[in-house]
C-alpha positions in Angstrom: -10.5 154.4 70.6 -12.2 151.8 68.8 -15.6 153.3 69.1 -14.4 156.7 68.1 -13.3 155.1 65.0 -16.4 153.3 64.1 -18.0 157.0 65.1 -15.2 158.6 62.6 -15.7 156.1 59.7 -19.8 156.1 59.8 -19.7 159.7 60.2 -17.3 159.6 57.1 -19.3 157.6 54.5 -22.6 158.1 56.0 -23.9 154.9 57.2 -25.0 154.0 60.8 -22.6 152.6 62.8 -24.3 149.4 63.5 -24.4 148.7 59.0 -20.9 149.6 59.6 -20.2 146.8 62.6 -22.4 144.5 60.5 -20.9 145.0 57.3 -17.2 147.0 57.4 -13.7 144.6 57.8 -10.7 145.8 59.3 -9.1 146.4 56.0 -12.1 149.8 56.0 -11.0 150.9 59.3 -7.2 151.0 57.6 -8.3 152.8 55.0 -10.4 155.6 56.7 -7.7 156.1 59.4 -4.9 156.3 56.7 -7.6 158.8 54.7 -8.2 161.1 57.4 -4.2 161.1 58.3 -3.5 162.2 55.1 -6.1 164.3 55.2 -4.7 165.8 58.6 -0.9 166.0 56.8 -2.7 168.1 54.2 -4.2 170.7 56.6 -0.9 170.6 58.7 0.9 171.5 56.3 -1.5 174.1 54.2 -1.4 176.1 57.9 2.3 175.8 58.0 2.1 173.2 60.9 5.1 171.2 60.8 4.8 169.4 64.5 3.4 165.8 62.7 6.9 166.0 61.2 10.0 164.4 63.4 13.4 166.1 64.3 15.0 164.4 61.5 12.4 165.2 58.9 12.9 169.1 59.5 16.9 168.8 59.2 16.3 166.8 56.4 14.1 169.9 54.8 16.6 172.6 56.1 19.7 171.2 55.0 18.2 171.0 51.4 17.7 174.4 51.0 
């Protein structure tokens, strides 16, 4: 997982990976993972994906209307 991350995030901001093992800090790999989450909720949700959503979550939503 780790490498796909480092893969992910050099991809993402367009530096090698091995500037971004010499230079990035854990507090980058939280930021690009909760970035392309986000990112993910967006597209889920533009396509009318509701699956990243739990049980609760939808009841919540239906019981509003």
């Amino acid at each position: 997982m780790a490498i796909l991350s480092i893969d992910t995030m050099a991809q993402r901001y367009g530096v090698l990976p091995s500037r971004l093992l010499a230079e990035g800090s854990t507090f980058d790999l939280f930021i690009s993972n909760s970035a392309i989450r986000y990112q993910q909720v967006k597209e889920a949700e533009a396509n009318n994906d509701f699956s990243h959503m739990s049980e609760s979550e939808l009841i919540a939503i239906r019981d509003s209307i």
